[in-house]
C-alpha positions in Angstrom: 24.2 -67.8 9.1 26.5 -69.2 12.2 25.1 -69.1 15.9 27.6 -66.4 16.2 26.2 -64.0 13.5 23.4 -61.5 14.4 20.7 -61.3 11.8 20.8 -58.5 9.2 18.6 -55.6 10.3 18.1 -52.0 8.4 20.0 -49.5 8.8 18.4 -47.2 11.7 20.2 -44.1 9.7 18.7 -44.6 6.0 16.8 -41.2 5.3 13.7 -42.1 3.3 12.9 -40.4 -0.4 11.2 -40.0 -3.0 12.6 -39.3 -6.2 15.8 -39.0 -4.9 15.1 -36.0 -3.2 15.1 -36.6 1.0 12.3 -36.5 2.6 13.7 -33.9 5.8 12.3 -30.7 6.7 12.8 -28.0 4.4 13.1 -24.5 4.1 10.0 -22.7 2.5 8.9 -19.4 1.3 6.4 -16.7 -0.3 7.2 -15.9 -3.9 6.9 -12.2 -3.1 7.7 -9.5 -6.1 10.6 -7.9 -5.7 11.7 -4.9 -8.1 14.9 -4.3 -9.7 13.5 -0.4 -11.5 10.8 1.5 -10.7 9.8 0.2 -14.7 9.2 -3.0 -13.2 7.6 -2.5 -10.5 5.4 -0.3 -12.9 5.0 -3.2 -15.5 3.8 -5.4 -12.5 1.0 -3.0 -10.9 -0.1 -2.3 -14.7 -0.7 -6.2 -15.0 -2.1 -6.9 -11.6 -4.7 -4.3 -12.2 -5.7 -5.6 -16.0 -5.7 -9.2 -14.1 -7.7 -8.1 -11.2 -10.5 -6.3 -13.9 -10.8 -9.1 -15.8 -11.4 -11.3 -12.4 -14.0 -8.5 -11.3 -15.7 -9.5 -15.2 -15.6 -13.1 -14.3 -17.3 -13.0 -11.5 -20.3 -10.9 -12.5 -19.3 -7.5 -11.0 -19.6 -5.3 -14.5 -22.5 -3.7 -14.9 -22.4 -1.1 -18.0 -19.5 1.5 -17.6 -19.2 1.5 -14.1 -16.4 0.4 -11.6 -12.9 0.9 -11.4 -10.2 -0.5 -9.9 -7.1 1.8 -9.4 -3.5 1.8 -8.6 -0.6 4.5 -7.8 2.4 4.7 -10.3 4.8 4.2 -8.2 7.7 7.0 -9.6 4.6 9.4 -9.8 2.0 8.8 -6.7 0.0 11.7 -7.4 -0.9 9.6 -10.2 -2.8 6.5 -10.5 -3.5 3.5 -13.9 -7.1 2.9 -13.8 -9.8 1.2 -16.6 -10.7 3.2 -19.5 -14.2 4.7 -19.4 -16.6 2.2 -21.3 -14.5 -0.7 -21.3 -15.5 -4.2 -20.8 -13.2 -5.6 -17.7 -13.2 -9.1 -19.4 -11.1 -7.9 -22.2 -8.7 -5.5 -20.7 -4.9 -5.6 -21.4 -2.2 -3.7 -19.6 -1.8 -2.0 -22.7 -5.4 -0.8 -22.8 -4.9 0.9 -18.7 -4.7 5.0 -18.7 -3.0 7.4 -16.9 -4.5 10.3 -14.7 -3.5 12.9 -12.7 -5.5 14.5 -9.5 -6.4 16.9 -11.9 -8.4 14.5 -13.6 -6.3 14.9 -16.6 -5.8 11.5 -18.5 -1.7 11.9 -19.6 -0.8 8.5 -20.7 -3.6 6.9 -23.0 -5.9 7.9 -25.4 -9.2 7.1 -23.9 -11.2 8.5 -21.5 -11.8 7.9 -17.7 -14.5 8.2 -16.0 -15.9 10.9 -14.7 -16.7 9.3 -11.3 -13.9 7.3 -11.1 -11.1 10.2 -10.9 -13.7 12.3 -8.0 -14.1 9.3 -5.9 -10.5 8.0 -6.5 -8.5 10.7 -7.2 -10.1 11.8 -3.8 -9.6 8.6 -1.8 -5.8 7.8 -2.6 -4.8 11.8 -2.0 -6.6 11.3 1.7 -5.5 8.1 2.0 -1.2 8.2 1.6 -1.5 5.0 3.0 -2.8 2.9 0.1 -1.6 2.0 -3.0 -4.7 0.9 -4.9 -8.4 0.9 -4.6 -11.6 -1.0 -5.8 -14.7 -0.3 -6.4 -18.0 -1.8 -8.8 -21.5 -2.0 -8.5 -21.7 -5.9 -7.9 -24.9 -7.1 -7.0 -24.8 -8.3 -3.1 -22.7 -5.0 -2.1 -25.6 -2.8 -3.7 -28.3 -4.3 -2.1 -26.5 -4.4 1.7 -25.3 -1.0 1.1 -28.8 0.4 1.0 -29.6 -1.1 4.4 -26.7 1.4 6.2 -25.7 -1.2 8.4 -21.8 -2.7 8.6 -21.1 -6.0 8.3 -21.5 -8.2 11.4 -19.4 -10.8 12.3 -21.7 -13.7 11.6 -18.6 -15.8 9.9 -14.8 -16.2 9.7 -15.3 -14.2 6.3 -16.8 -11.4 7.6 -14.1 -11.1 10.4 -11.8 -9.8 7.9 -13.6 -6.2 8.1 -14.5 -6.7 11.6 -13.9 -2.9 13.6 -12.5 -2.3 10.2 -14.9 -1.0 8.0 -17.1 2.2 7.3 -20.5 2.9 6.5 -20.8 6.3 4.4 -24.0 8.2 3.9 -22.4 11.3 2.4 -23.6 11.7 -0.9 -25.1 8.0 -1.2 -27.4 7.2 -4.3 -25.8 10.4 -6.0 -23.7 9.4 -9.2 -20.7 11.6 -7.6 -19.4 14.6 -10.5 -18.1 17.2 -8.5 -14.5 17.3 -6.7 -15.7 18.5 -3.6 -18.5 15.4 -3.2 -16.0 13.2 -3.9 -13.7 15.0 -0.6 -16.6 14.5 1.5 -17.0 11.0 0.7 -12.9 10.1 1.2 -13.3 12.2 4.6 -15.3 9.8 6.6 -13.1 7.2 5.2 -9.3 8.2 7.1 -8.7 4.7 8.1 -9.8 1.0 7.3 -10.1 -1.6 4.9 -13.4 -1.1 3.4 -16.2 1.3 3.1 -20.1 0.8 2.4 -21.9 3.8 0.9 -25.1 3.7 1.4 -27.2 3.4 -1.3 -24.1 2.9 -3.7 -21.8 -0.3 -3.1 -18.3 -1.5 -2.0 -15.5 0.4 -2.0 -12.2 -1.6 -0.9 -8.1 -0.6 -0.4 -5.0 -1.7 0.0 -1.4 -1.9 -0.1 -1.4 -3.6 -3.6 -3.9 -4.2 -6.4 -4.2 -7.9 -5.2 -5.4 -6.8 -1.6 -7.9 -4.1 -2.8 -9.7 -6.8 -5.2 -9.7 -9.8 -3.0 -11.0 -7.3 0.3 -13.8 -6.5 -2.2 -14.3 -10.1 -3.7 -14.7 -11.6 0.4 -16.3 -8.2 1.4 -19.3 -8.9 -1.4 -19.1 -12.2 -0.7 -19.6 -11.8 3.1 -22.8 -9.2 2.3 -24.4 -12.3 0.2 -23.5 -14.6 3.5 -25.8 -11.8 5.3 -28.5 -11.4 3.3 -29.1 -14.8 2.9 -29.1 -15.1 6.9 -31.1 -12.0 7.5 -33.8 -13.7 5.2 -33.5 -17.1 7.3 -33.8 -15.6 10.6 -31.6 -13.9 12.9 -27.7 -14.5 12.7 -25.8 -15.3 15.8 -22.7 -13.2 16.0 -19.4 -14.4 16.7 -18.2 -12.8 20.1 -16.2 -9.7 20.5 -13.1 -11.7 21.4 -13.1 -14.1 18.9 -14.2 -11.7 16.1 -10.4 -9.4 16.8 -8.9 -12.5 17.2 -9.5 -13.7 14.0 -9.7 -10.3 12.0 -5.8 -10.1 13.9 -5.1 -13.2 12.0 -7.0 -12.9 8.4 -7.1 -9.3 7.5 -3.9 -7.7 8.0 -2.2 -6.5 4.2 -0.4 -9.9 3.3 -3.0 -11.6 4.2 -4.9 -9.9 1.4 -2.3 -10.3 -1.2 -1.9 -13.8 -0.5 -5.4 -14.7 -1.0 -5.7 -13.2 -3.8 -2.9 -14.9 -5.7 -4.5 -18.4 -6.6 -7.1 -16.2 -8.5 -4.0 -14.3 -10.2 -2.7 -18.3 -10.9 -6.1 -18.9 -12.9 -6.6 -15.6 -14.7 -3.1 -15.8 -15.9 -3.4 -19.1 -16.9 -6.4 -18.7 -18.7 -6.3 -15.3 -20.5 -2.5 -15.2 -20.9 -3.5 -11.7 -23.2 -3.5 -9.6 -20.6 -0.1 -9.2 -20.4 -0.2 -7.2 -23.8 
């Protein structure tokens, strides 16, 4: 190199990368569903709700026949796909979901439903035009906080979710609900909300989806086990008013739900792939 020559230096304008690929902002995005037939969209609720059972069997929330977990069809919204009557939720296919009317007639299946499940159901989507699919099961924290007729408090970021957002129902509570008309009380004191405790009874969550309905009910029995194990430790401090909206505001509106709920969809799919049968 001459006295003249300025020493080689790198170039200020190289754009780093790996693999080829530059490493400069880039444009993301939500993998949302989208529907090209109302078969489709059908085929997609049908395996959302066989995926969402079998999560509610994974995670301990079966108890005999009971629970449910039930969605709209969406070219008939009078009628709603729910669990058959007596079957376990760990092995439940698409294939396997029925059919009912709000007459509680099952038209698409051969198995029964239960009894309980199309006068609490039936009676909660036709109140409720709003939602599109609803959860319920008699999981063990939301049974013993439900006989204490007491909402959640807002105690953690959790339990925010349902904070000013929730109900607690003592309309027909500790009564295995038969008749039409007990199931119309119980959806009246329910007009609005996320979530509803009935005393004496359990958890009943909704939403806009199957994935929001299950994951409101997997964080709202979560958040009861948070409480009771507090309660029994001493006496929780509660979050303030302020920060408890703020933070409902920015975890518990619809999409919210759905979103959490999909890396539980990413494991149940991976590992029981027959659901999709």
């Amino acid at each position: 190199m001459t006295a003249t020559e300025a020493p080689a230096t790198a170039s200020t304008s190289a754009i780093p990368s790996i693999d080829g690929i530059p490493l400069t902002p880039k444009e993301t995005s939500f993998d949302i569903p989208t529907f090209a037939s109302v078969e489709e969209e059908r085929k997609h609720r049908k395996e959302k709700l066989a995926g969402a059972l079998r999560i509610f069997g994974r995670l301990g929330f079966g108890e005999g026949v009971a629970g449910h977990i039930t969605v709209r069809d969406p070219e008939f919204p009078d009628h709603f796909w729910v669990n058959p009557f007596g079957m376990s939720f760990r092995h439940i296919r698409s294939s396997d979901l029925i059919l009912v009317n709000h007459n509680g007639d099952v038209v698409y299946g051969t198995r029964p439903v239960n009894r309980a499940a199309f006068v609490i159901h039936a009676a909660v989507h036709e109140a409720r035009p709003d939602i599109v699919a609803a959860a319920h099961a008699h999981s063990v924290n939301g049974k013993a906080f439900s006989s204490l007729g007491i909402k959640l408090d807002p105690i953690t970021q959790d339990s925010c979710i349902f904070y000013e957002d929730h109900t607690v129902i003592t309309a027909q509570g500790g009564a295995v609900v038969f008749e039409i008309e007990a199931g119309r009380e119980l959806a009246s004191h329910f007009p609005t909300g996320k979530a509803a405790i009935h005393q004496n009874h359990g958890l009943f969550t909704v939403g806009e989806s199957v994935d929001e309905a299950a994951f409101w009910f997997i964080s709202m029995e979560r958040s009861c086990q948070a409480q009771l194990l507090a309660m029994a430790a001493g006496t929780p401090k509660l979050i303030p008013r302020e920060m408890a909206s703020y933070t409902q505001e920015q975890t518990g509106y619809h999409f919210a739900g759905w979103f959490s709920f999909q890396p539980l969809w990413q494991e149940i799919t991976r590992t029981d792939p027959e659901l999709f049968e």
